[in-house]
N, C-alpha and C positions, 0 to 999 in steps of 0.2 A: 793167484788172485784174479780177480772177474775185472776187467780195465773198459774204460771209458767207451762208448760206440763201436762196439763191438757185439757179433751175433747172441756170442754169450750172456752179452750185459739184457740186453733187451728180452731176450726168452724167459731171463731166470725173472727178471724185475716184472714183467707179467704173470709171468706165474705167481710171483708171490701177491700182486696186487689181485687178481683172477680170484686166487684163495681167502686172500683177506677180507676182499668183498662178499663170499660168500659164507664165510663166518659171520661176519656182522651184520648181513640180511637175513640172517636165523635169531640172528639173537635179539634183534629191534623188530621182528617185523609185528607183533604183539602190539606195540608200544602202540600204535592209537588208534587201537582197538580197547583201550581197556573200557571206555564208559558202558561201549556196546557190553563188554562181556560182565561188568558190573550189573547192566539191568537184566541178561540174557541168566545169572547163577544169582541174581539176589545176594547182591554184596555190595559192603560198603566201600571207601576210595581206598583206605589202609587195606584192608583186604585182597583186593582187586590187583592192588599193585604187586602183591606177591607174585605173579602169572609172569610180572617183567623181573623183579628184584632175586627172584629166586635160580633163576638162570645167571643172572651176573654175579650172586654171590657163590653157586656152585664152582663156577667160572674162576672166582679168583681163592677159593680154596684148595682147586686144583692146581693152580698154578706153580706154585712151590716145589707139589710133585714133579711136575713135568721138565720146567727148569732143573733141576737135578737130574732128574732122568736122562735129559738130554745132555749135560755134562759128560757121562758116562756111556751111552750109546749111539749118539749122535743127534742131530735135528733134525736128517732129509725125512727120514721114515715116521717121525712121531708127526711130521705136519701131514705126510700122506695118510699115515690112522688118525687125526683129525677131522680131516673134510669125509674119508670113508665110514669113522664113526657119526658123524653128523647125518650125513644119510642115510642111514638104518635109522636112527632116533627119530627123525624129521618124516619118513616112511608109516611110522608106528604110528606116530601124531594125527595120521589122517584120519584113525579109527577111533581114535578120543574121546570118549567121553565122560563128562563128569567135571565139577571143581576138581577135586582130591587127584584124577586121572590128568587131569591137563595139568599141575602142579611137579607129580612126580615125573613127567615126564619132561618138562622144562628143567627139572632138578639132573634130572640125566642127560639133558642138551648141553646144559650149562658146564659138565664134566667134560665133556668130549669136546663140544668148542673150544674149552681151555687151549690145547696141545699146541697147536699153531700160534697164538698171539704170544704166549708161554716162551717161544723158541727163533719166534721168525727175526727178532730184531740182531738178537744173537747171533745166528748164521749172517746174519748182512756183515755183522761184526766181523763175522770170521773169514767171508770170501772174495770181498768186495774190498779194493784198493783203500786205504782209510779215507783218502780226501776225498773218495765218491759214497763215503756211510752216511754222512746227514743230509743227503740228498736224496739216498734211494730212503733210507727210514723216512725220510719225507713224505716221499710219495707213497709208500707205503702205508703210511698213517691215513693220506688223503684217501686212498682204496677203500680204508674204513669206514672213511663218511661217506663215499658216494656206497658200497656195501648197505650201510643205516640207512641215508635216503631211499635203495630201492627196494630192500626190502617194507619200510614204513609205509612206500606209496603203494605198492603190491597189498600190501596189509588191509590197507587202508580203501582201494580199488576192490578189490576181488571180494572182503568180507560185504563189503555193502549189497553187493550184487548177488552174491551165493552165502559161503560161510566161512568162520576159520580155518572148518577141516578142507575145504575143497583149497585156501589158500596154501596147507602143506603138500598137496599133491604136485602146485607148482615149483616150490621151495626144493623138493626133493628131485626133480627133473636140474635146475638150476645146480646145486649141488655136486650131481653127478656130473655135469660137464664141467664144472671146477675142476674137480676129484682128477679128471681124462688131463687138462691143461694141463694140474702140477706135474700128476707123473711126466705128461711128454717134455715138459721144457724146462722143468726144476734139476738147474745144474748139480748135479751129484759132491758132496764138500771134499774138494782136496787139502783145507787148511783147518779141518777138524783134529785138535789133540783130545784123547780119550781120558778122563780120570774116572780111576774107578770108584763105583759107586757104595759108597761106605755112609753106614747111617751117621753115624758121627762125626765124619765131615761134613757130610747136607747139612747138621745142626751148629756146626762152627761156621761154614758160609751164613748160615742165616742168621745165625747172631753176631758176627764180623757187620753184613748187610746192616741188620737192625741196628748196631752201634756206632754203625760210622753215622757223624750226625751229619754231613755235608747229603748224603744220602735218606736219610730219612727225614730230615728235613723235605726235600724237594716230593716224597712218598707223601707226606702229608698235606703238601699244597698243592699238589695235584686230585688227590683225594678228596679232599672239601671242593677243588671247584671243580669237578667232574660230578659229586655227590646235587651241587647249586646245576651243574647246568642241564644233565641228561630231565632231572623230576621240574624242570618246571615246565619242559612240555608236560611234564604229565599231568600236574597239576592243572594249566591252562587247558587243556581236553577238557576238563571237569565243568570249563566255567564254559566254553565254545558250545557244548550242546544244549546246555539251557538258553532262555526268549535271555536279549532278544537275537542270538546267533544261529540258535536253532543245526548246527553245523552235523554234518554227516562225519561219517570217518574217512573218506574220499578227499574229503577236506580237511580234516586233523594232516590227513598221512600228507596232504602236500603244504602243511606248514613247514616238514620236514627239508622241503625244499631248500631251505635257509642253509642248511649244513653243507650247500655249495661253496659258502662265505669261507667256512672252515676246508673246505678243500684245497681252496685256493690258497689259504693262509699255509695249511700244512705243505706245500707243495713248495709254497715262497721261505717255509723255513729257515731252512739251507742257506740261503741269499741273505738276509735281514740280518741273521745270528753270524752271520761273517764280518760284516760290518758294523753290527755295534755291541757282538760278544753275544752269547749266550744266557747267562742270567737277565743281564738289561732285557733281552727278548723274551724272556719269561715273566719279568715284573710289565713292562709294557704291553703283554697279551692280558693281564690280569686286567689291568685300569681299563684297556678296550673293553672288557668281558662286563665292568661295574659301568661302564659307561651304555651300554649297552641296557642292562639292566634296568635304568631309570625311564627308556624309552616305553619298559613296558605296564607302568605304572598307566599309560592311555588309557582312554576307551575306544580309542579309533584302531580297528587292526590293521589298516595300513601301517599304522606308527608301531603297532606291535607288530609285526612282520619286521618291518624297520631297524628294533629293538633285538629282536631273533636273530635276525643277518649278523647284527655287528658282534653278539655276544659269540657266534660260532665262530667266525672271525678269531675272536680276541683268544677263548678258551683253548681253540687247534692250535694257535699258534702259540702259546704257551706248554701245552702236552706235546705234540711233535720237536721243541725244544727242549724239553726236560728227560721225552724218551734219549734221545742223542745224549742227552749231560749225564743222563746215569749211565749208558753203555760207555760214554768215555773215563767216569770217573770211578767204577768198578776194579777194583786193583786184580780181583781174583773172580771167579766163575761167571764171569759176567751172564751166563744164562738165567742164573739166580737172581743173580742181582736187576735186573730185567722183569725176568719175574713178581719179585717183588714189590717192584714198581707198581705193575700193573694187578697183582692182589692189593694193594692200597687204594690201586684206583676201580676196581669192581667194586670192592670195600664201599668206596664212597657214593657208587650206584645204590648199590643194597640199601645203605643207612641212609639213603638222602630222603624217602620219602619220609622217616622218622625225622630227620634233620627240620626238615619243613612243616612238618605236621601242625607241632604245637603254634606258631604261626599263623598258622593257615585256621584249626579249629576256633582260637579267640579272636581273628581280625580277618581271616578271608584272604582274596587276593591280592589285596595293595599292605597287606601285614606280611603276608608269604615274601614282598621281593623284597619286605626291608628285612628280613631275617637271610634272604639269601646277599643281602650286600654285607650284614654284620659276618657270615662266615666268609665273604670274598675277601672283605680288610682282613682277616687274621692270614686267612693265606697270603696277602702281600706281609701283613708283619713279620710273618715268618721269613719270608724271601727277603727283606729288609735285614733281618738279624741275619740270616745265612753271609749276607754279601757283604755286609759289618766285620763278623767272624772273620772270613776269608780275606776282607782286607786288611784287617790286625795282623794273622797269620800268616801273610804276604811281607808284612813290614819286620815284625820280628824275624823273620828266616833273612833279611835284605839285613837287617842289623847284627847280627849272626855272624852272616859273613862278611 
């Protein structure tokens, strides 16, 4: 096991944060870019968004695979063919051209990103002392947002200046020195057990996964408000570049900024969910996230800034507690089940800008956050009935005995 303050804790937990940041600055750096690339291809917002959605939902169609895969041959190597395949992809992209060309090759970004997010929490699972797992997933998770913020300001910086394509020539430099980090410092698994890999048990873990509803439950509430939080930047871009904002994408990418809020939060996990439990910290990240939400009904962007802060805030720290609740509450493959998680919650990337749509087509922007607060309540309803369930369930098994 990897223990506290120790050489080994510190290399491997960089490395994997190194790695994690450089998946998720591939995979957002797009994100506000889209108006530019809307007027640059003549396309509309549903359109346009395919460019970011199609990568996240490659992303979590892969996943499944990989989590299984990695059941079976382990994790170290499939997060090294992760960041290595991201590199070739991210390479090709420089040459780009086209809607259709920039689409499939996002579609095959989205594939190869998978491998790591797929397997990284998993291996924490497997090497790291258990009192030190929702601490490093922690920080881990936080790697991801600060990865999305530098990638979105890159984006956002360099397209305004040059172009997309000259932005993956940077992407692809950055990559490759991930790629060099993991291999040198990514502790090699001494507490990996191997199961082989049998199609018919991947399809019993996943439907074991799918049925336990303690578990799909929290799949689904995560799902809707990662679907509400990621698209209403995207949405908000749409409204920032028309009078009277007039805003660049230099300035979209550093609305991005916000998802410091969610750094912190995911970093603070660990801390909050020891002292008032774990689900509590997940319905209490929700209510920040709807609270949040109301800030940005303004007109003034300070207060919408304001509104962004808190919601990244509330959102991380509800997903970096729910990642921890399914790796501890996975009876079996936890890679799977992992997995899972996180196809539910690219899931709700893909489908959010349809989520929001109709919203937004009949009433605009101040219709768009009341439909992203109607999907926030269902996700607490659900988290309500979940802790209801588990408290019956608590009580019958005390009566029992």
């Amino acid at each position: 096991m990897i223990h506290h303050k120790t050489p080994q804790y510190y290399q491997t937990v960089l490395a994997l944060a190194l790695g994690s940041a450089a998946i998720f600055a591939n995979l957002y750096c797009l994100q506000p870019l889209l108006p530019t690339l809307a007027n640059d291809f003549g396309k509309g917002l549903l359109d346009i968004t395919l460019v970011f959605t199609i990568a996240t939902f490659a992303m979590a169609g892969s996943l499944i695979f990989y989590g299984a895969l990695s059941d079976a041959i382990g994790r170290y190597w499939l997060m090294l063919l992760s960041l290595g395949g991201t590199s070739l992809v991210t390479l090709a992209m420089v040459w780009a051209e086209g809607f259709e060309q920039l689409l499939f090759l996002r579609l095959l970004q989205g594939v190869v990103l998978g491998a790591l997010p797929a397997v990284a929490i998993a291996y924490i699972g497997d090497e790291f002392s258990p009192h030190l797992v929702p601490g490093v997933v922690g920080i881990y998770i936080a790697a991801n947002t600060l990865g999305g913020i530098g990638g979105r300001l890159l984006g956002g910086f360099i397209a305004e200046s040059y172009s997309w394509n000259d932005l993956y020539i940077v992407m692809t430099g950055l990559n490759a020195l991930a790629l060099l980090a993991l291999y040198r410092w990514l502790t090699q698994p001494k507490n990996f057990v191997s199961q082989p890999l049998k199609v018919a048990g991947v399809l019993r873990d996943i439907w074991h996964h799918m049925s336990h509803f303690e578990l799909i439950t929290i799949y689904v509430v995560i799902g809707l408000a990662f679907g509400v939080f990621i698209n209403l930047y995207s949405y908000l871009a749409f409204i920032l570049v028309e009078p009277p904002f007039n805003a660049g994408s230099s300035f979209i990418g550093l609305l991005f900024v916000t998802y410091l809020a969610g750094t912190f939060a995911s970093a603070s996990s660990g801390w909050i969910a020891h002292r008032i439990g774990q689900l509590n910290t997940i319905v209490f990240g929700i209510l920040v996230f709807m609270l949040g939400v109301l800030f940005l009904f303004s007109a003034d962007i300070r207060v919408t800034i304001l509104g962004l802060t808190i919601n990244a805030f509330g959102f991380f720290l509800a997903h970096s507690v729910s990642s921890s609740w399914v790796n501890g509450h996975a009876k079996k493959a936890k890679a799977s089940a992992s997995a899972g998680y996180l196809v539910f919650y690219y899931l709700g990337a893909s489908v959010g800008p349809l989520m929001l749509y109709p919203f937004w087509h009949t009433g605009g922007w101040s219709r768009t956050l009341i439909g992203a607060e109607l999907y926030l309540s269902l996700s607490l309803g659900l988290l309500v009935w979940l802790m209801l369930r588990l408290r019956k369930a608590k009580a019958a098994a005390v009566t029992l005995a």
